[in-house]
C-alpha positions in Angstrom: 24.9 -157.1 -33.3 22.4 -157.6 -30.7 20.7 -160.8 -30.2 18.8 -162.1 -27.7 20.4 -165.5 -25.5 17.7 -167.6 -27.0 18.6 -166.9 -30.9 20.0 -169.0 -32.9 23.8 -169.7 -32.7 25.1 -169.6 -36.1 25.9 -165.9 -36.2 29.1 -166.1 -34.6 30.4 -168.5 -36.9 29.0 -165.8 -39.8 31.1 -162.7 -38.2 34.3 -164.1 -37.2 36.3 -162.8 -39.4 34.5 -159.4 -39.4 35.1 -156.3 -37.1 31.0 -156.7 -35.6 30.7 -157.2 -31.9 27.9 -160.0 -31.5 26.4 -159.4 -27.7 24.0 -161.5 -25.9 21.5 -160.4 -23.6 18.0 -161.4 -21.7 15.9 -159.2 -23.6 12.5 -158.7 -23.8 12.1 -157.3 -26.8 13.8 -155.0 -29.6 14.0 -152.4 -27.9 15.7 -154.1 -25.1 18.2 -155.5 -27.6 18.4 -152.3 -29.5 19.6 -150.0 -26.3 21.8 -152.7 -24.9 23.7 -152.7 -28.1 23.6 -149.3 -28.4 25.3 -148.5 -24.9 28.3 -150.5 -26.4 28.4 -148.3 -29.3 31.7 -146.3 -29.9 31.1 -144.4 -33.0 29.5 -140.6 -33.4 26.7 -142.0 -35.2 24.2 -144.6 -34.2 21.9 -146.5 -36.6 19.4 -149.1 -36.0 19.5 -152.0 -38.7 17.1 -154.8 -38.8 16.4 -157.6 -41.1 13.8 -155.6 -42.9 16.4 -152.6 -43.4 17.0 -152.0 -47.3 20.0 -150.0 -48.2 20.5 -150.1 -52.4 23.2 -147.8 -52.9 26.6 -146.9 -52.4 28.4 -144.4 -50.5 25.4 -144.3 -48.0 27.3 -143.7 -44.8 28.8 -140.5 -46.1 25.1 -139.6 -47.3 24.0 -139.8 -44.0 26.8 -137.2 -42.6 25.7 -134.7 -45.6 22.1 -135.1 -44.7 23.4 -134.2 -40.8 25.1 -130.9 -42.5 27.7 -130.2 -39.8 24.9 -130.4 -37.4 24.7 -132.0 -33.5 22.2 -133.3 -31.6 19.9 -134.7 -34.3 17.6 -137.4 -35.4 17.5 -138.4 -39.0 14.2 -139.1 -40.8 14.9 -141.1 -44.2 12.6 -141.9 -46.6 11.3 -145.9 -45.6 9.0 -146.3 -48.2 6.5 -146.3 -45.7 5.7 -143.6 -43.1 6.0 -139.8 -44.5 6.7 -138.5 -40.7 7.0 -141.7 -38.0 11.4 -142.2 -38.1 11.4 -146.2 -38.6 15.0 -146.4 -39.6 16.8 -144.9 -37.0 19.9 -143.2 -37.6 21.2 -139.9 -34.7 24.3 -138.6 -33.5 26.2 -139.3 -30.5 24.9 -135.7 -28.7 21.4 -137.0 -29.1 21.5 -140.6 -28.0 23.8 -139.3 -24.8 21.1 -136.7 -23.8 18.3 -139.6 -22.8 20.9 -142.6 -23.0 18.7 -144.8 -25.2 17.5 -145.0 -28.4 13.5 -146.1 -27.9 12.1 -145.4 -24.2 12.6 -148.5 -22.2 9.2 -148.4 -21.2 8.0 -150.0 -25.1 7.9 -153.7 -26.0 7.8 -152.7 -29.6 5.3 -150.8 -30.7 4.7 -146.7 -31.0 8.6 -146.8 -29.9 9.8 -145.1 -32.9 6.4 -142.7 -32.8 7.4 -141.6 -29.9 11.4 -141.5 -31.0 10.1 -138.9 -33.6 7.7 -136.6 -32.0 10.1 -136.7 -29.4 12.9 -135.1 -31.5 10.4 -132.8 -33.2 9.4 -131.1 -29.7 13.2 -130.9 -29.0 13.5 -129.4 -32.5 16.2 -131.6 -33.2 14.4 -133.6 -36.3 16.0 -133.8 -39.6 14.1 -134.8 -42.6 16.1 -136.1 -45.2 15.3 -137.8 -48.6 18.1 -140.7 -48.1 16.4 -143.7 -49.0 16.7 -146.8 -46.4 13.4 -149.0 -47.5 11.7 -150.4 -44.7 11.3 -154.0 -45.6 8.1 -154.4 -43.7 6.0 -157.9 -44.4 2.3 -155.8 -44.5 4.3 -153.5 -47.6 4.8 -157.2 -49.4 1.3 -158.7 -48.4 3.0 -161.2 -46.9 2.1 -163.1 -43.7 3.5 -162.0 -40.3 6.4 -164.8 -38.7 6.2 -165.3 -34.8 8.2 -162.8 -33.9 5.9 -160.2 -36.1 3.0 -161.4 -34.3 4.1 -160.7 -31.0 5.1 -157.7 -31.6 2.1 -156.8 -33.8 0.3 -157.9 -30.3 2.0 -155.2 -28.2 -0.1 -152.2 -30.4 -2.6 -151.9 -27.8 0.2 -151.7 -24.9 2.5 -149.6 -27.1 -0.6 -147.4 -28.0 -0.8 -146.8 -23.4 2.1 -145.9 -23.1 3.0 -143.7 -25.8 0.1 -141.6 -24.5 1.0 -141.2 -21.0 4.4 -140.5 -21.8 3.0 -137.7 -24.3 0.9 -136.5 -21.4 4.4 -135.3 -19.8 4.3 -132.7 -22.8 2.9 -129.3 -22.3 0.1 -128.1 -24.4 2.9 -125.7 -25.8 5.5 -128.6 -26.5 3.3 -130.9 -28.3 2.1 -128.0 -30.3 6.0 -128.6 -32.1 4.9 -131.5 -33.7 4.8 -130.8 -37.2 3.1 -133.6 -38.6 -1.0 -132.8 -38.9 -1.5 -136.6 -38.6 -0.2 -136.6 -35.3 -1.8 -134.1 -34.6 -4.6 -135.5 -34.9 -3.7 -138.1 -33.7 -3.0 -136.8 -30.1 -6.4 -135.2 -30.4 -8.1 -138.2 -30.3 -6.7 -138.7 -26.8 -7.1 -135.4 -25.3 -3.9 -133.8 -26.0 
């Protein structure tokens, strides 16, 4: 578990008697916390759970491992509830995190890092769709209102938005032409590539 020095302290006291490594870091954000937990990860497969990360059945771990089918160097897409093609529950393999050494490009705060997670794995070819449900929780699904920590990173869209686009620019024509998704796109379109 990643948390940030600033959080609250009465996780510790929660996991002590559990097998889950609590770090501590200055981060700036989630993704910050996300890829400094995930360079202490020891396991073949990586997954990214949050507090708005639903998982309603049983025997999901070994779900995950069928939906991978023997296969290396992958990026799952699950069914969130939410998004048909953007991967907002994160789950890869070792192979994959190892060839960039993060999970979401240090260069997000928050947002349009799992946009560019995806599209990133679809140019590589290396995208698995899978219908494995892990709900994504999200407040806007509920009609709820947004805590602090939604609204600054619901503030970082516009910055998230920047750089996902000049990192796409690093795409040829021919690579970004991989992306399956017509929404995307489209998407890309709108900004020239």
């Amino acid at each position: 578990m990643s948390l940030d020095e600033d959080d609250p302290s009465p996780y510790e006291a929660h996991f002590d008697t559990t097998p889950i490594r609590i770090i501590r870091n200055k981060n700036r954000s989630a993704v910050d916390a996300i890829n400094n937990a995930a360079k202490l990860a020891k396991y073949d497969i990586l997954m990214v759970v949050s507090d708005d990360t639903g998982v309603g059945y049983s025997g999901w771990d070994y779900k995950i491992i069928e939906a991978a089918d023997c296969k290396t160097d992958w990026l799952l897409k699950t069914d969130d509830g939410i998004q048909d093609y953007i991967v907002t529950m994160t789950v890869m393999d070792r192979k994959y995190y190892e060839r960039d050494g993060f999970i979401y490009h240090p260069d997000f705060f928050h947002q349009f890092a799992d946009t560019y997670l995806t599209c990133l794995a679809d140019i590589r070819g290396r995208l698995i769709k899978s219908d494995l449900k892990f709900p994504h929780n999200h407040y806007s699904k509920f009609a709820e209102f947004p805590d602090e920590l939604h609204k600054r990173n619901d503030a970082s869209w516009k910055e998230g938005q920047n750089t996902f686009v000049r990192l796409m620019k690093q795409f040829t024509p021919e690579e970004r032409a991989r992306i399956k998704d017509p929404n995307m796109r489209g998407f890309l379109r709108k900004f020239g590539l």
